[in-house]
Structures are given as C-alpha cells and as structure tokens.
N, C-alpha and C positions, 0 to 999 in steps of 0.2 A: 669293646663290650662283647661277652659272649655272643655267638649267635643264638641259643636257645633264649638266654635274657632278651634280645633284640624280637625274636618272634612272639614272644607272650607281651610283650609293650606293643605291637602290631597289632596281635588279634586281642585283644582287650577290649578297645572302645565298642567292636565289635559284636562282644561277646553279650557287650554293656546293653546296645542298643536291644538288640534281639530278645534280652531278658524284660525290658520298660515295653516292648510291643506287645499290644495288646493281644490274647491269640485269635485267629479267626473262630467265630460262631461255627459249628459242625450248619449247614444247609436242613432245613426242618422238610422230610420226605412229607410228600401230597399224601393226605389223608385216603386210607381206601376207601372207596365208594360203597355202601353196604349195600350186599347182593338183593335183589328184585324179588320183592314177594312171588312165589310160583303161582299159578291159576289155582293148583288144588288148595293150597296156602289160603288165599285170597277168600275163597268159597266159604272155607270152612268160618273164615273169622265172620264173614258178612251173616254166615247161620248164625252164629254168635250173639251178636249186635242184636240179633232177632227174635232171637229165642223165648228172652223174658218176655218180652212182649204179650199182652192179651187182647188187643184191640188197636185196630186203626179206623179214623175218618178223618175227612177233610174232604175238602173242593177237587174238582176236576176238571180243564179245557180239552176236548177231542177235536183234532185237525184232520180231516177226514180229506188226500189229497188224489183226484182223480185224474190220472194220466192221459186217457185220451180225448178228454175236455179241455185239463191245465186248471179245475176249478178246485179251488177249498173249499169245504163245508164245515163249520165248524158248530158245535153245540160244547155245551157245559152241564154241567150238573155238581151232585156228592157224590161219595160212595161209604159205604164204614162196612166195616169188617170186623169179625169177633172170632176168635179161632175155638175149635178145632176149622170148622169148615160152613162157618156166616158170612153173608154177605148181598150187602145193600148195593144196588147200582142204580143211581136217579137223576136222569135227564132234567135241568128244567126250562134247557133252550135250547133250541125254537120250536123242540114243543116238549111237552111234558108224556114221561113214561119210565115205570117202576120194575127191576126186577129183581125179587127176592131167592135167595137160596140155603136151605137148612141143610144138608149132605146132599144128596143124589135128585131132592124134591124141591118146589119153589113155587114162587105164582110172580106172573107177570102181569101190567096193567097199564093202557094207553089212553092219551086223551080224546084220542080219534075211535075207538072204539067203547073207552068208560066203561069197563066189564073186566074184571077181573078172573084171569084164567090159573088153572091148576096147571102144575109140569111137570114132567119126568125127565131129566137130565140122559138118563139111559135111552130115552126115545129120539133125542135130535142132537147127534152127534155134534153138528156145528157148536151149537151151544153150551154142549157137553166140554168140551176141549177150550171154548174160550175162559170159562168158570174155572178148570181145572189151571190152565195160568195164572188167573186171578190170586187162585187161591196158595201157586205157589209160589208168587211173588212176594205176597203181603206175611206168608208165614217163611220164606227168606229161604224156602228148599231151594240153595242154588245146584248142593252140590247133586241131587237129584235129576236135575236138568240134561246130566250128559251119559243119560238113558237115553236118551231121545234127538238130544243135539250135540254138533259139536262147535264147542263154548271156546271163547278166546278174550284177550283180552285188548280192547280196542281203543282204549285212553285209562291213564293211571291218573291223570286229573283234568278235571273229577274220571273217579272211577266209571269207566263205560264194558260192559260187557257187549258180546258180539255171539247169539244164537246162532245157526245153521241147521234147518232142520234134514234129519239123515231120511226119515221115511218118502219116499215117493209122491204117496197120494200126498203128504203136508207140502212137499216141496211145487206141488201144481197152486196153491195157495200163499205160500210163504216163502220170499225169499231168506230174510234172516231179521233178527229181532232182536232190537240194542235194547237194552237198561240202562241208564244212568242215574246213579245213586248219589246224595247229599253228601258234601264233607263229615267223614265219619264211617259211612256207609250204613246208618241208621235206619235212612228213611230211603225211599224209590225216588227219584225226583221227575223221573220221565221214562217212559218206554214208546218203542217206534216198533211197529209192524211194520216190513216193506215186503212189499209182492212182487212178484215175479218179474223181469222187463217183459211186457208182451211186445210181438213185432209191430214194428212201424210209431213206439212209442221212444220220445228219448232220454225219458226217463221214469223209475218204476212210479206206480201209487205204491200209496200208505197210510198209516193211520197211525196218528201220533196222541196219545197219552202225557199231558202233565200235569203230575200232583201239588198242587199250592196246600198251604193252612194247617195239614198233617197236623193232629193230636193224638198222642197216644196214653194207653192204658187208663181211659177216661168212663171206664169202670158201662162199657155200652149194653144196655137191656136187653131183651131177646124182642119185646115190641118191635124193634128198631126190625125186626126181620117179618115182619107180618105188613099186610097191605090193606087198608082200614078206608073203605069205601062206601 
C-alpha cells in the first residue's frame, strides 16, 4: 500500500472524531460593574425627586442623647411644611409647644407659659440656622449644602449622607450631620445631629430626628402656619 494511502486511513477516524465533538462554549466574560453614582450625581437627582413636590407633613420621634449623663430624652410631635419657605414644628410629648414660620417671621407657643409670642428669625441666630435646615432638607437643596459643608457619601443603602461643618463657630456646636433618605430618595427618613466629643466624654451627644407617616403634595393650607390660641 502506498504510504500517502496508509496515512490518510490513519488520520481519518481522527479527523472523524474531532469533526462529531462538540466545540467548546467561548467562557461568558463577568459583567462590568456599572460605575458609582458620584456625590455631585447623587445630589442633583435627590433635588430632582424633590422638586415637584409642594408640601410635606407627617409624625416626628426626637431622641435627644446627652453625653455626660448617658440619658435619652425623647419627645414626638408633627411637623408639615409648604414651600417656598412654611413650616409647622409641633411637640405633643411630654409636653406640648408650637413653632410656626412664614419666611424670616413666626410665632411660638408653650404649654408652660400658654402665650403666644411673635419672632424675628434675624434676631436669634440659633433658631435662625436651625429653620434654615429645615427648610433645606424638606425642599431637598442638597446640592446647596456644600456652601457650608463638606458632604460625602456615608452608605448607598439606604442612601446616608455625611455633613461636616467647615465654619468654625458651627464646628464648636456641630460635629457632623447624617441624612438618611427612603428607598428612592423621595422622602428624608432620618437626620442625626452629632456634637462635638467634649473631654472626658466617650461618646458625642446628639439629636436624632425620624420622619414616620410622610404625606405629600396633600394640597396643606396656609392656617396650618398660624397659632390659634
């Protein structure tokens, strides 16, 4: 027999087999990970979410935690809000007291005193500055915020923001101040004030804020900002 006839009778069955095997599957490459929404990203959409909006209320728990006792005090109330710049804030335990504010002006009202007072936002800073968070929480200026702080982002779930206040005199009062927003980033779900570590404490106070019940665009009156005594 030829030798060429002899090597094609050889590699034949060979050729046979190779051709009935199935081929291998190509290996399916890991999907890429979609990149990290950025903080500026994040901001802008939360403004977003916010936007339409014209009115919030709902329930409130305040956990009021004092470092160098170790005590919590906690109270509850409502709160509603109506934008541009409305807002109801009403204790009703453990005791009762109302503060109204229409832009820059308001009136407050306690059960311990049952008198209702007139207020200038421009005259008592303190007050001034906590009303102006308020108001930039519930109308969702986040990306406003990094005027004044420097923001980060301290859990993507749920989304937690992380305040730092840059100014001096804030920072003898404020160590830094979380938001944590609802699935969505719709609603606020909680915010935490934490204060300073003072010496010889081992861990800071704070005041914690959480919003239950949130309803919006529930069409709120301007009554709802007046104090009816």
């Amino acid at each position: 027999m030829r030798p060429l006839l002899m090597l094609l009778l050889l590699i034949a069955p060979a050729i046979a087999l190779a051709q009935d095997t199935p081929e291998k599957p190509a290996e399916d490459k890991p999907a890429e990970k979609p990149a990290e929404e950025s903080l500026d990203d994040l901001l802008k959409r939360i403004e977003k979410e916010h936007k339409e909006h014209k009115d919030f209320q709902g329930n409130f728990t305040q956990t009021k935690f004092v470092a160098l006792f170790g005590d919590k005090i906690t109270s509850s109330g409502r709160f509603v809000f109506k934008k541009p710049d409305h807002v109801r804030w009403e204790y009703s335990k453990p005791h009762k007291s109302i503060l109204v504010v229409t832009g820059d002006s308001g009136q407050k009202w306690s059960e311990s005193t049952n008198r209702v007072e007139n207020i200038k936002l421009s005259e008592d800073r303190g007050l001034d500055a906590v009303v102006k968070q308020l108001f930039t929480w519930f109308k969702g200026e986040f990306t406003k915020l990094k005027d004044d702080y420097d923001v980060s982002i301290k859990s993507r779930e749920p989304v937690t923001l992380e305040m730092k206040p840059r100014n001096e005199t804030v920072k003898k009062f404020i160590a830094s101040i979380e938001v944590v927003f609802v699935k969505g980033e719709g609603e606020i779900s909680s915010v935490k004030i934490i204060e300073p570590l003072a010496k010889g404490d081992k861990e800071p106070g704070y005041t914690l804020y959480e919003f239950k019940d949130t309803k919006l665009d529930q069409g709120v009156k301007d009554d709802e900002f007046k104090i009816k005594r």
